[in-house]
N, CA, C and O atoms as a Maestro MAE file, in Angstrom:
{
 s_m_m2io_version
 :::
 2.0.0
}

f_m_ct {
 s_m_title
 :::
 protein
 m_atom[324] {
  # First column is atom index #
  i_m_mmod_type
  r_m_x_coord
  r_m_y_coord
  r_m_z_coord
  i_m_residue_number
  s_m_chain_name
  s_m_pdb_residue_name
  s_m_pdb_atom_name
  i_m_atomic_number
  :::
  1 25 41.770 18.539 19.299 1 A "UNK " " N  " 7
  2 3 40.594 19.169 19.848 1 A "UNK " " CA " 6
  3 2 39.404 18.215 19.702 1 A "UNK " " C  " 6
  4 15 39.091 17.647 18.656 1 A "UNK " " O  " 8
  5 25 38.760 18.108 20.922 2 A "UNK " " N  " 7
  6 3 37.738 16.899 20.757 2 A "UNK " " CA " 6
  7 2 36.098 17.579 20.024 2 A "UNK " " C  " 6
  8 15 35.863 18.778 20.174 2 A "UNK " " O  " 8
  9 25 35.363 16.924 19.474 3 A "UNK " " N  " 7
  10 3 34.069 17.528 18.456 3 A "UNK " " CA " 6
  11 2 33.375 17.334 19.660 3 A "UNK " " C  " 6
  12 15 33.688 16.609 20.604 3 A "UNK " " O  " 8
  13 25 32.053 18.317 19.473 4 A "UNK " " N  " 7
  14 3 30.837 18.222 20.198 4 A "UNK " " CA " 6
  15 2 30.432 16.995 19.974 4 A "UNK " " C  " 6
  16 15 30.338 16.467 18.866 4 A "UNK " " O  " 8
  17 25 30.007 16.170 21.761 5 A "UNK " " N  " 7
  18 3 28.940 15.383 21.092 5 A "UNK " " CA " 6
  19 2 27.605 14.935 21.387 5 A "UNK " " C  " 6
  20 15 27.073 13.840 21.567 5 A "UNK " " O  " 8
  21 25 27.195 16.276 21.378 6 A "UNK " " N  " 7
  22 3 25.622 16.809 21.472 6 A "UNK " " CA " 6
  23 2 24.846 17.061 20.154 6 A "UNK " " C  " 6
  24 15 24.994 17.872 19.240 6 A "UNK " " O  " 8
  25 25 24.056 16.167 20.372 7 A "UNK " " N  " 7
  26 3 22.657 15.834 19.085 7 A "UNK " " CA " 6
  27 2 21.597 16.401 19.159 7 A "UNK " " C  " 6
  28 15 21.909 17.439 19.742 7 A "UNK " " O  " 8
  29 25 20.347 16.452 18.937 8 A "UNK " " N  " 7
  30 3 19.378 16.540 18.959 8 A "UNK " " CA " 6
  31 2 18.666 14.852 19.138 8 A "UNK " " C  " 6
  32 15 19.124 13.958 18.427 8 A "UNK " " O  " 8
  33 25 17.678 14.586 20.012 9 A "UNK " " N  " 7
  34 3 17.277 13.370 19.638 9 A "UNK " " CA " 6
  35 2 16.126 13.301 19.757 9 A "UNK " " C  " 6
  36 15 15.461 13.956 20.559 9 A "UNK " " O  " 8
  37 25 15.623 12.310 18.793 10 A "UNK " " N  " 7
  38 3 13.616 12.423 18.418 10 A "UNK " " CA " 6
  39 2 13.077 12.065 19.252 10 A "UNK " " C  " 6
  40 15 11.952 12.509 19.481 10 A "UNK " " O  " 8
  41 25 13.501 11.368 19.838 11 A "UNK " " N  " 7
  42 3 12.608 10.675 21.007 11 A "UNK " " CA " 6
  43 2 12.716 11.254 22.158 11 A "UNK " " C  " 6
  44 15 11.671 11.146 22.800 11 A "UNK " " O  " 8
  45 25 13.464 11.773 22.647 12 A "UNK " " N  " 7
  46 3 13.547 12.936 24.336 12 A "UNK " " CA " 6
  47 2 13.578 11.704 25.407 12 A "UNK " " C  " 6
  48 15 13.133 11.856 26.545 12 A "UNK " " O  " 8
  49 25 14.155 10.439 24.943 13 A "UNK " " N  " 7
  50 3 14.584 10.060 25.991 13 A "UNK " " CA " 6
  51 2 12.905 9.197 26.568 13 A "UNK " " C  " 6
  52 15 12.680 8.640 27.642 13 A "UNK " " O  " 8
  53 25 12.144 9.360 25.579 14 A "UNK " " N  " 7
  54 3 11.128 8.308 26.033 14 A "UNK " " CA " 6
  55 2 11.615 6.516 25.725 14 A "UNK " " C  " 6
  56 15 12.506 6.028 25.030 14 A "UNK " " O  " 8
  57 25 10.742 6.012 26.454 15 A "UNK " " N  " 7
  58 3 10.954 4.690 26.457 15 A "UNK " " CA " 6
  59 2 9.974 3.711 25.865 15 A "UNK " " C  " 6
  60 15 10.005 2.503 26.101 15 A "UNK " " O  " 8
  61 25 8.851 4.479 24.854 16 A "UNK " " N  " 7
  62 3 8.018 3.714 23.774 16 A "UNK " " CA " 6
  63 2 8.736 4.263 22.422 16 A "UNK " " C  " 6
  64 15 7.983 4.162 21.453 16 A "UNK " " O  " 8
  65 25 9.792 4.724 22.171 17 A "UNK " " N  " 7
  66 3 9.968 5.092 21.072 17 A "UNK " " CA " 6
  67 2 9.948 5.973 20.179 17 A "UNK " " C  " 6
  68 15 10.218 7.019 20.769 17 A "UNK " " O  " 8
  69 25 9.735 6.265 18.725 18 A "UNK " " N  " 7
  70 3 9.341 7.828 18.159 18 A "UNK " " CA " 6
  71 2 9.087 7.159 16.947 18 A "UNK " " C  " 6
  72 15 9.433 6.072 16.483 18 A "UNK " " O  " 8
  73 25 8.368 8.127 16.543 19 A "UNK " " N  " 7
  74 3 7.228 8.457 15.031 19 A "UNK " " CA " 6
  75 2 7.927 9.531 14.640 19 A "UNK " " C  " 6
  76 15 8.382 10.364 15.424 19 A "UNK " " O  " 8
  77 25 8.081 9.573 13.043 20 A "UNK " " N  " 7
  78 3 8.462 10.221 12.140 20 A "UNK " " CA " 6
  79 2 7.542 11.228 11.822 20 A "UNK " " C  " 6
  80 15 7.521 12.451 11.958 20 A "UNK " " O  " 8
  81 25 6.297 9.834 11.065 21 A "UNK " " N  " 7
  82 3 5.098 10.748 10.538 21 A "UNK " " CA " 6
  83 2 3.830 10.331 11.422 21 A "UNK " " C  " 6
  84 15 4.061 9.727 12.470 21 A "UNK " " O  " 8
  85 25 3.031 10.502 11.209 22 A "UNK " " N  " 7
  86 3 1.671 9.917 11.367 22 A "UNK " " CA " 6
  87 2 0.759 9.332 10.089 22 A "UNK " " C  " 6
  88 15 -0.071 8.470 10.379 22 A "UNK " " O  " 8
  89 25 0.826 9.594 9.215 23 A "UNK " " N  " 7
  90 3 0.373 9.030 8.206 23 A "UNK " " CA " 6
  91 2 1.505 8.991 6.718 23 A "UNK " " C  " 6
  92 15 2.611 9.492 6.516 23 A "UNK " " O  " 8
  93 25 0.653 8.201 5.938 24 A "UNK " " N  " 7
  94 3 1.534 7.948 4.902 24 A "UNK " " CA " 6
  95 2 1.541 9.085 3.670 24 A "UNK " " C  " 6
  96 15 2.092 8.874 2.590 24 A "UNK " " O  " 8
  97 25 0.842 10.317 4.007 25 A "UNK " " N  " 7
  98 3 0.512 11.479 3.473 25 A "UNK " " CA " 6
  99 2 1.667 12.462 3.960 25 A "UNK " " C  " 6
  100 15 2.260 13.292 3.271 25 A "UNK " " O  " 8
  101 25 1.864 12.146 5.441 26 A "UNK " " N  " 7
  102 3 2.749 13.052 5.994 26 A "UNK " " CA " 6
  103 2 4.397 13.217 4.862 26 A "UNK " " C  " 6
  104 15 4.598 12.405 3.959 26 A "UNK " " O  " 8
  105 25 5.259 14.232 5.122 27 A "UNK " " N  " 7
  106 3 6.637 14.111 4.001 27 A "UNK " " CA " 6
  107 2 7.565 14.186 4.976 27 A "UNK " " C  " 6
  108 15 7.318 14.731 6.052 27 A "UNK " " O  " 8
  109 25 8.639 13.685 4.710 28 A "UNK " " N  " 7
  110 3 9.924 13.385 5.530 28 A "UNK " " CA " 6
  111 2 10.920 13.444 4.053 28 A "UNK " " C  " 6
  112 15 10.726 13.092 2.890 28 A "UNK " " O  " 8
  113 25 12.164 14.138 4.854 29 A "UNK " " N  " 7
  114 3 13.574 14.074 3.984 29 A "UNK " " CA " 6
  115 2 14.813 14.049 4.952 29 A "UNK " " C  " 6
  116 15 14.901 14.541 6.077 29 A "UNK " " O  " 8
  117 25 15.503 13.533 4.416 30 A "UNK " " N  " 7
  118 3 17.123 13.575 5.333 30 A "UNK " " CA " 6
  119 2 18.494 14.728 4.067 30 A "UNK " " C  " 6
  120 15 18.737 14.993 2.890 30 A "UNK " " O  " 8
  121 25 18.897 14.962 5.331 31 A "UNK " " N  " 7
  122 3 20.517 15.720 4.497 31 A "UNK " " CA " 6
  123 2 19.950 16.423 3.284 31 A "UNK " " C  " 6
  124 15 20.304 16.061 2.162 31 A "UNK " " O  " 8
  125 25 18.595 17.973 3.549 32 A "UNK " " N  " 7
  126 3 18.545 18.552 2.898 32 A "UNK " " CA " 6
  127 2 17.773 18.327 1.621 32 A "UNK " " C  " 6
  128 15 17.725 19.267 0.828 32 A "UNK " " O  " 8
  129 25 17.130 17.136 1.309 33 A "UNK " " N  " 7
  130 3 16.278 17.109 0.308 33 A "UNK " " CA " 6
  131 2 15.097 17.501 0.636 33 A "UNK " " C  " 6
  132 15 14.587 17.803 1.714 33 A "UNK " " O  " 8
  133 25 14.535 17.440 -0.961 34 A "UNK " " N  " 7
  134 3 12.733 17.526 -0.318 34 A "UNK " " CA " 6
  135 2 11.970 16.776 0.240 34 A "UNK " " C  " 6
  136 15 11.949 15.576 -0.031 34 A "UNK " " O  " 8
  137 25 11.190 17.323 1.129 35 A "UNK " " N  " 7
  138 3 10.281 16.335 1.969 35 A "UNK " " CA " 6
  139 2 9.924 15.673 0.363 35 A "UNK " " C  " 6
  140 15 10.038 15.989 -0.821 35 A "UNK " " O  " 8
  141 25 9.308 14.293 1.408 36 A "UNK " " N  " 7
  142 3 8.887 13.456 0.302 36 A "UNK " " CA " 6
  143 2 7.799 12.478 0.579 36 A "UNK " " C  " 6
  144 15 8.201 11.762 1.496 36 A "UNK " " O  " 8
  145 25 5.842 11.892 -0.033 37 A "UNK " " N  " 7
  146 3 5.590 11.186 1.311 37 A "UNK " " CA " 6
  147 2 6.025 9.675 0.618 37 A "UNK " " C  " 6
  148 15 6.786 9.334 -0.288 37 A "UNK " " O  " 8
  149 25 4.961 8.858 1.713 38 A "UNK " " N  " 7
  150 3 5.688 7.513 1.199 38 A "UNK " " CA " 6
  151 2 5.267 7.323 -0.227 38 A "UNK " " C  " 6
  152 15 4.313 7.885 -0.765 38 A "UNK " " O  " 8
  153 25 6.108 6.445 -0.786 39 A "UNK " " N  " 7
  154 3 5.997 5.501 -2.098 39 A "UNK " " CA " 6
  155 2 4.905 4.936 -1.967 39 A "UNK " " C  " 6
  156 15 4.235 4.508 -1.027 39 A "UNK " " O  " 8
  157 25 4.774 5.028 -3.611 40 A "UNK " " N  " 7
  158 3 3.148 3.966 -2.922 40 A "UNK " " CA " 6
  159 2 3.225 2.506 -3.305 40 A "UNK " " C  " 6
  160 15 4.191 2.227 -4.015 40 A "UNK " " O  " 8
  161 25 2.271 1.347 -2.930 41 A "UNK " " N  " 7
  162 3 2.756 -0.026 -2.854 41 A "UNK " " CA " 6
  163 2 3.210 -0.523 -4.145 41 A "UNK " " C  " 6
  164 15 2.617 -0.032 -5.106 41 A "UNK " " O  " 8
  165 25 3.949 -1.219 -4.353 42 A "UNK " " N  " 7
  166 3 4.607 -1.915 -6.005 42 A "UNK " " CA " 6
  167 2 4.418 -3.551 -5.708 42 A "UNK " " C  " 6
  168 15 5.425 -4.240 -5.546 42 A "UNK " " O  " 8
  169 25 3.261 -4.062 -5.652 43 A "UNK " " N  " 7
  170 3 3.121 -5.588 -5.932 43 A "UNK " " CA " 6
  171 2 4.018 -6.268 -6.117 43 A "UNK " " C  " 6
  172 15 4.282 -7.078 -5.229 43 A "UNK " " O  " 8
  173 25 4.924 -6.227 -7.427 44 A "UNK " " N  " 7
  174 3 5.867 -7.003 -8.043 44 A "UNK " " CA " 6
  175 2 7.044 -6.769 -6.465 44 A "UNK " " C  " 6
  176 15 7.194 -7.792 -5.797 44 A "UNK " " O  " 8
  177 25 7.508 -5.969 -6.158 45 A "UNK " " N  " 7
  178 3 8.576 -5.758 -5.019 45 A "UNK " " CA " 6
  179 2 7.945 -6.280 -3.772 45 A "UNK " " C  " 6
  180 15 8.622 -6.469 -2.761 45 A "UNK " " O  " 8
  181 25 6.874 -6.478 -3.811 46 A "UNK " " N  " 7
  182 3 6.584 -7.041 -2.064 46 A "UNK " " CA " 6
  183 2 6.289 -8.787 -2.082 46 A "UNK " " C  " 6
  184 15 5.940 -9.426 -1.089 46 A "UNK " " O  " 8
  185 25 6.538 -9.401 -3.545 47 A "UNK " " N  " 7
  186 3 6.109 -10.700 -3.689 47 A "UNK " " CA " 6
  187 2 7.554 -11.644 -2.791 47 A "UNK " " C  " 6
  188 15 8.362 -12.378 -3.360 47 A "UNK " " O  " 8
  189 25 7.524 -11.407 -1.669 48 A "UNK " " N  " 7
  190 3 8.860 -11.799 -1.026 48 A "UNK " " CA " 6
  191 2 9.451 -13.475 -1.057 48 A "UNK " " C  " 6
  192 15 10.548 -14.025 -0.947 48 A "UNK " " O  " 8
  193 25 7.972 -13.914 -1.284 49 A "UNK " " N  " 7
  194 3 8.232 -15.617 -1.465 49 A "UNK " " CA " 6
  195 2 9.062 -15.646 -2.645 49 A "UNK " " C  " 6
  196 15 10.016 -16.407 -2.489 49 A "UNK " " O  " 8
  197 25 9.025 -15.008 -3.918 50 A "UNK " " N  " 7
  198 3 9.637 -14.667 -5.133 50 A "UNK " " CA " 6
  199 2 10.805 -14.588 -5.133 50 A "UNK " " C  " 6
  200 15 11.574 -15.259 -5.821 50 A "UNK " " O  " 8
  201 25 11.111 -13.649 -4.261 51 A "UNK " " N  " 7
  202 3 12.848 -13.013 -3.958 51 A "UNK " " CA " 6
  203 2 13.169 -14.043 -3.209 51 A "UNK " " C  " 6
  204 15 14.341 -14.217 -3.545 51 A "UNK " " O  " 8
  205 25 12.884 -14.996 -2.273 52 A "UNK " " N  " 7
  206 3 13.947 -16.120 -1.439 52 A "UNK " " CA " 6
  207 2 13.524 -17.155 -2.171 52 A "UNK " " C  " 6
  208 15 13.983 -18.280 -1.975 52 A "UNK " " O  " 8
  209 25 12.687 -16.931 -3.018 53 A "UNK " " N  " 7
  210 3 12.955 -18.642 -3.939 53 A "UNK " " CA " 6
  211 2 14.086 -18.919 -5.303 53 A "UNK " " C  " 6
  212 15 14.894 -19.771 -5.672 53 A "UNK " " O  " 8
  213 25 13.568 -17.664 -5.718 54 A "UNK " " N  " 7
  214 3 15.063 -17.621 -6.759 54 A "UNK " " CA " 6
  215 2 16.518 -18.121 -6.961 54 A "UNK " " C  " 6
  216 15 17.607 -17.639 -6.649 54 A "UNK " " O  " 8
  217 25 16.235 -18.987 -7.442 55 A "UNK " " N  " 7
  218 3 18.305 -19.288 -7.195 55 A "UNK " " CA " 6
  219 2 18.782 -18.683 -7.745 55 A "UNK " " C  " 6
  220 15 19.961 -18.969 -7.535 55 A "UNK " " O  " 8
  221 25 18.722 -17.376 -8.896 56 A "UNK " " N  " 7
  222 3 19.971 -16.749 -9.224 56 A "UNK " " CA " 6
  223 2 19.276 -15.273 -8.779 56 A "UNK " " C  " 6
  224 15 18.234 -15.207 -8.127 56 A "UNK " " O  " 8
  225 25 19.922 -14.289 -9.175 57 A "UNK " " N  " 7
  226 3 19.412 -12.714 -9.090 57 A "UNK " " CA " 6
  227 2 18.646 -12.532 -10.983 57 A "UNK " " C  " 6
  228 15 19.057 -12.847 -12.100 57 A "UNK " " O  " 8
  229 25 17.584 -11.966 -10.526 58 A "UNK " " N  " 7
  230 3 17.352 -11.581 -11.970 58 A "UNK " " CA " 6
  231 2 16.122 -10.625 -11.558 58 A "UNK " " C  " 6
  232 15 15.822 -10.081 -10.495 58 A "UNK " " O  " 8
  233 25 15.519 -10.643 -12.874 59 A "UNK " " N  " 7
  234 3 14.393 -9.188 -13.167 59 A "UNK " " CA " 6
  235 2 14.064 -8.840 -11.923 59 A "UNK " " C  " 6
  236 15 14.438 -7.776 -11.428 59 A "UNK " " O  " 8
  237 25 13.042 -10.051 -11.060 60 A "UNK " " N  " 7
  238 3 12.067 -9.859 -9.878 60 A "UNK " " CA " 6
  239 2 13.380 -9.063 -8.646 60 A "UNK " " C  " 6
  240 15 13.157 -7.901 -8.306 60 A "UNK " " O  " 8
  241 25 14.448 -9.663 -8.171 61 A "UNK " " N  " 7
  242 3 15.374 -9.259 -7.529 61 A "UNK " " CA " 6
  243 2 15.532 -7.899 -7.692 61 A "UNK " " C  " 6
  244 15 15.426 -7.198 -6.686 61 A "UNK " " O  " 8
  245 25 15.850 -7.196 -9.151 62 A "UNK " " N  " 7
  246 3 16.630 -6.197 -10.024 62 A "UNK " " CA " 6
  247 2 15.775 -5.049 -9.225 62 A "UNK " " C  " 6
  248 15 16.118 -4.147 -8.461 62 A "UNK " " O  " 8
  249 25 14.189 -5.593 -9.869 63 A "UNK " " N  " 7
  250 3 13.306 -4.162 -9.886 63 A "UNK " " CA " 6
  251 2 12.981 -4.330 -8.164 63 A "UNK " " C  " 6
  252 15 12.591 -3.263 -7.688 63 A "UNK " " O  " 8
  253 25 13.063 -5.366 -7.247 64 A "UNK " " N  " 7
  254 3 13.206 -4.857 -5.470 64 A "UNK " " CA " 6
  255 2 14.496 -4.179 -5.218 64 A "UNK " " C  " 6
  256 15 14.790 -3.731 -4.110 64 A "UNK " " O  " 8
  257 25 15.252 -4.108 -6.240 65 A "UNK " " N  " 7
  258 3 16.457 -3.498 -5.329 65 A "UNK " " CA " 6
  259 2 16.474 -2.049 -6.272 65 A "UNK " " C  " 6
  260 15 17.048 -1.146 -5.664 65 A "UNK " " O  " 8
  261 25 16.172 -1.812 -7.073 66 A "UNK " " N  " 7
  262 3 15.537 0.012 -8.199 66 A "UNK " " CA " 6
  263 2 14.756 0.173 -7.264 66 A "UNK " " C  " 6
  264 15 14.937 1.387 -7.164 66 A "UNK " " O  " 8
  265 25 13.722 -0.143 -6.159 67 A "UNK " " N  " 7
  266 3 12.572 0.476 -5.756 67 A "UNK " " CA " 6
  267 2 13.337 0.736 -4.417 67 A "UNK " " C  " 6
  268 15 13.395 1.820 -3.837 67 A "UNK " " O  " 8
  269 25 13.755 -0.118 -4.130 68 A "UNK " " N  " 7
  270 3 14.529 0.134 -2.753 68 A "UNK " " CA " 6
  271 2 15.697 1.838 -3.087 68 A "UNK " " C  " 6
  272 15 15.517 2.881 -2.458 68 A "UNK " " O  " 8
  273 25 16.735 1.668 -4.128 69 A "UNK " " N  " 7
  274 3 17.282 2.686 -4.315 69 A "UNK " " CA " 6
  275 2 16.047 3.915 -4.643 69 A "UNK " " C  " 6
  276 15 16.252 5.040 -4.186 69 A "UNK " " O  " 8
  277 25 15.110 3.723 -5.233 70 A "UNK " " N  " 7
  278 3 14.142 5.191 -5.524 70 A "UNK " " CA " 6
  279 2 13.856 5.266 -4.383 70 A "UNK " " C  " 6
  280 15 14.476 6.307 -4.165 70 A "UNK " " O  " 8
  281 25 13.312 4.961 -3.212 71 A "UNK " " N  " 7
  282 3 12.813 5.339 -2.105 71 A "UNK " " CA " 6
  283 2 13.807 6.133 -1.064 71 A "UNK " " C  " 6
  284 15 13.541 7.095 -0.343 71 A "UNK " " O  " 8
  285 25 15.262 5.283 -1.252 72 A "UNK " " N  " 7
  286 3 16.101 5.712 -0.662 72 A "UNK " " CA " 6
  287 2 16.460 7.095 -1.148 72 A "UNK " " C  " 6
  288 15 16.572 8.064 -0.396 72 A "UNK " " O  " 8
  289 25 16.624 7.121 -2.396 73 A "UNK " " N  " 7
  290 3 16.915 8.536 -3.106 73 A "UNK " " CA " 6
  291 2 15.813 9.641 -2.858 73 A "UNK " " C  " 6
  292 15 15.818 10.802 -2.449 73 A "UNK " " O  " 8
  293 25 15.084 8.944 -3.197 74 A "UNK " " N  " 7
  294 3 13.747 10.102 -2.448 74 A "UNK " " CA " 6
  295 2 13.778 10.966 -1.293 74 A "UNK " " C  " 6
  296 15 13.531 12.165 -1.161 74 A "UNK " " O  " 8
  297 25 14.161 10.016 -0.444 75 A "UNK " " N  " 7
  298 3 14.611 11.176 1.021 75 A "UNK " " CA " 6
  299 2 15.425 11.413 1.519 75 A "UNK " " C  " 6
  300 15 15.707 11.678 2.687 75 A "UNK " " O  " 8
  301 25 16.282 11.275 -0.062 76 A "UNK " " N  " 7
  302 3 17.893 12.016 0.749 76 A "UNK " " CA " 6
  303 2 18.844 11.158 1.714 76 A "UNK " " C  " 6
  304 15 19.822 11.608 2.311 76 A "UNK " " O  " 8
  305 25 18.339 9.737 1.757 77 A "UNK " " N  " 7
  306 3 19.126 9.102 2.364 77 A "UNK " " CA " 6
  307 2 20.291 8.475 1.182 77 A "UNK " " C  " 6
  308 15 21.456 8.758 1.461 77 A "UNK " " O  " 8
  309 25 20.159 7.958 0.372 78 A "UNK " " N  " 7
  310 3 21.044 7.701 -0.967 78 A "UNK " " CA " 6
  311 2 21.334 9.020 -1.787 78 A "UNK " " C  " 6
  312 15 20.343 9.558 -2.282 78 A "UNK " " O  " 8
  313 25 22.543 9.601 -1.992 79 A "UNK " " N  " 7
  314 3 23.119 9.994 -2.743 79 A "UNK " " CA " 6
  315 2 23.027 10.086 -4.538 79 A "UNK " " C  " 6
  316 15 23.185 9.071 -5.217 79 A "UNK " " O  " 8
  317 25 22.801 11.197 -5.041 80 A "UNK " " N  " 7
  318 3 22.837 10.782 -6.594 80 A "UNK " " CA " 6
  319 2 23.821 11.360 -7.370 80 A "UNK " " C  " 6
  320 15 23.483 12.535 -7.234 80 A "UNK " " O  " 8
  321 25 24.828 11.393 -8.111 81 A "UNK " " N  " 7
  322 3 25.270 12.043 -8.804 81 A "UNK " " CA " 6
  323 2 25.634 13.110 -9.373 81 A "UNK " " C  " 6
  324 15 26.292 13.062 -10.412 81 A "UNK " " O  " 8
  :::
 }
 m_bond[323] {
  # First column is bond index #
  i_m_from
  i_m_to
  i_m_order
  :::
  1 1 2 1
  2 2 3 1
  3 3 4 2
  4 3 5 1
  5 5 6 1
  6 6 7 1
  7 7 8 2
  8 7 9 1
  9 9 10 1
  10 10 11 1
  11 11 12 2
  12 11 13 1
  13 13 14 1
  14 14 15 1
  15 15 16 2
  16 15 17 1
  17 17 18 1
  18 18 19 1
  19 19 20 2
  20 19 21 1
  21 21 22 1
  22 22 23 1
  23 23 24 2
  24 23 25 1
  25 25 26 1
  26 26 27 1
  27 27 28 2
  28 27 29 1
  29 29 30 1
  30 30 31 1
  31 31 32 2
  32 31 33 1
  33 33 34 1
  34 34 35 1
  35 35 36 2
  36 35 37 1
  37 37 38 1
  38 38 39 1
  39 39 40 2
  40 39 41 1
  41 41 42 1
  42 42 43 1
  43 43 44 2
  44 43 45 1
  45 45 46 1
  46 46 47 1
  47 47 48 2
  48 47 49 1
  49 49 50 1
  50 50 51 1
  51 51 52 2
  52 51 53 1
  53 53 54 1
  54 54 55 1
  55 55 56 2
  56 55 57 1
  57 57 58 1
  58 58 59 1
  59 59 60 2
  60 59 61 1
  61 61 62 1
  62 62 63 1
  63 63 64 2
  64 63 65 1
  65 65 66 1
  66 66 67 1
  67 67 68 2
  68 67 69 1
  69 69 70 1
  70 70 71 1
  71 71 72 2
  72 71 73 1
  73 73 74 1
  74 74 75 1
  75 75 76 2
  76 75 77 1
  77 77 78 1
  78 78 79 1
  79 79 80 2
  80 79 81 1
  81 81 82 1
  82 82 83 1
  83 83 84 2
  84 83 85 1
  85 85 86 1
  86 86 87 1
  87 87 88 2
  88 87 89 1
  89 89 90 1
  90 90 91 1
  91 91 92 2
  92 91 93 1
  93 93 94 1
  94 94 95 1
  95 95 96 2
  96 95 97 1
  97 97 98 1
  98 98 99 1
  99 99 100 2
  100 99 101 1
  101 101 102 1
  102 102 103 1
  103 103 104 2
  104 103 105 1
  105 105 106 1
  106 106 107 1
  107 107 108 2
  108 107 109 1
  109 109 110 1
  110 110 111 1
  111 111 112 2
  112 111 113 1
  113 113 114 1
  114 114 115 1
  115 115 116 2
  116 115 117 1
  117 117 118 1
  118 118 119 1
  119 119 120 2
  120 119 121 1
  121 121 122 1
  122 122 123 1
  123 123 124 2
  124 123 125 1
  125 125 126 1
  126 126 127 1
  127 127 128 2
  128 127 129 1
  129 129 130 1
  130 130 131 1
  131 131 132 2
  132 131 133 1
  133 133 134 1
  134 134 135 1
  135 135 136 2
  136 135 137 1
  137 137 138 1
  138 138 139 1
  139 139 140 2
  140 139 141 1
  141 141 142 1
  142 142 143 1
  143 143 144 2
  144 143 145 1
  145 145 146 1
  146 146 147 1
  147 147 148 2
  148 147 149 1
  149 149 150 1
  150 150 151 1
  151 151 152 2
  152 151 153 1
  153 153 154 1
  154 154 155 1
  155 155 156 2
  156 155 157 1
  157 157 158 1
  158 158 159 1
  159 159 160 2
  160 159 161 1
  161 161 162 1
  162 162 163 1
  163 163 164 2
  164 163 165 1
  165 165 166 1
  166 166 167 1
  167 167 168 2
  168 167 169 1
  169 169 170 1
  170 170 171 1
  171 171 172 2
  172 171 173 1
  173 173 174 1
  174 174 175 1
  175 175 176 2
  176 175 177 1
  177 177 178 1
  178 178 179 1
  179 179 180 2
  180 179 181 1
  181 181 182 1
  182 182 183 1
  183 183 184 2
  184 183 185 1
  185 185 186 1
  186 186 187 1
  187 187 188 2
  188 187 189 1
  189 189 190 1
  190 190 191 1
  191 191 192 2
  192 191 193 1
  193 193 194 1
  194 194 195 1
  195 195 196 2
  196 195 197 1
  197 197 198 1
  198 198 199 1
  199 199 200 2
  200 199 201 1
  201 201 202 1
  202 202 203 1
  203 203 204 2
  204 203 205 1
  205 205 206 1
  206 206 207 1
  207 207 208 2
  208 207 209 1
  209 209 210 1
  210 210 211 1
  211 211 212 2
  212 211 213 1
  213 213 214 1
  214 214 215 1
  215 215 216 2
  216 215 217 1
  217 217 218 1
  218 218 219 1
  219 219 220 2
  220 219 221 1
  221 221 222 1
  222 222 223 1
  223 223 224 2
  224 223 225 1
  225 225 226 1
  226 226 227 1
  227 227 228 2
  228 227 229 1
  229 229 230 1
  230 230 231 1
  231 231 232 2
  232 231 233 1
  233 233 234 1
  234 234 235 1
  235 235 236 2
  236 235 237 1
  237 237 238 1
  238 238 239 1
  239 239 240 2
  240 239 241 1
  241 241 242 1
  242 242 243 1
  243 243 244 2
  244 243 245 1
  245 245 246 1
  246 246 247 1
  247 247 248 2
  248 247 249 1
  249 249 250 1
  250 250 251 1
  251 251 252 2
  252 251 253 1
  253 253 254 1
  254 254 255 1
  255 255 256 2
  256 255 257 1
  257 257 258 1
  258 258 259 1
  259 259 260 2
  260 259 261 1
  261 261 262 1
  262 262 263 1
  263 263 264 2
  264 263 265 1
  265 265 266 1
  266 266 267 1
  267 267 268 2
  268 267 269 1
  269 269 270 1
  270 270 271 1
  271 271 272 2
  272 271 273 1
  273 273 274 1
  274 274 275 1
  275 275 276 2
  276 275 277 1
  277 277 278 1
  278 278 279 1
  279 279 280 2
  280 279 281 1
  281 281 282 1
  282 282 283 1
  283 283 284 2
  284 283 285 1
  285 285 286 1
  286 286 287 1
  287 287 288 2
  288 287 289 1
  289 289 290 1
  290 290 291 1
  291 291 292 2
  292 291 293 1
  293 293 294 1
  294 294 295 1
  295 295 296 2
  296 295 297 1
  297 297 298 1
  298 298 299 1
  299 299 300 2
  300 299 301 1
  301 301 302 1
  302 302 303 1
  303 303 304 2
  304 303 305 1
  305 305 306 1
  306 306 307 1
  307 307 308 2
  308 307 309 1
  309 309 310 1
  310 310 311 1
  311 311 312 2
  312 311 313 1
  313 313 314 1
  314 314 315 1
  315 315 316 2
  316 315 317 1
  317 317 318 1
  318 318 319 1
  319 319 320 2
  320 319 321 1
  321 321 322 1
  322 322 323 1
  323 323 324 2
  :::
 }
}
C-alpha cells in the first residue's frame, strides 16, 4: 500500500522563499518541543578563524560543537535521552 505524499509546505509555492520568524524574539520548535527563541551570541563559538586554524580538535572546537548540539536540542531538532 503506497503512503500519502501530501505535506504541508511553508512557502505555498512562492519563488522568494519563506521566513520562520521575523525576529530573534519570535519562538520556533520542531517534533513537538517547546517553542524556543534564538540563542543568544557566544563569542568564543563564532571566532571561526580559530576553528580552521587549529590542527587538532580541542576546547575552542569542543565548546562550537556543545553550542551547536544546545541549539539543536532546543528546538527539537536533536534528540535527548
Amino acid at each position: 500500500m503506497a503512503q500519502p505524499t501530501e505535506y504541508e509546505q511553508g512557502t505555498y509555492n512562492d519563488s522568494e522563499g519563506a521566513q520562520i520568524c521575523n525576529s530573534a524574539s519570535k519562538k520556533v520548535a520542531f517534533y513537538g518541543a517547546t517553542p524556543t527563541a534564538q540563542r543568544s551570541y557566544t563569542a568564543a563559538v563564532h571566532l571561526s578563524s580559530e576553528l580552521a586554524a587549529s590542527a587538532s580538535f580541542g576546547a575552542t572546537q569542543l565548546a562550537a560543537v556543545n553550542e551547536i548540539q544546545k541549539t539543536l536540542v532546543a528546538l527539537g531538532i536533536w534528540a535527548t535521552a
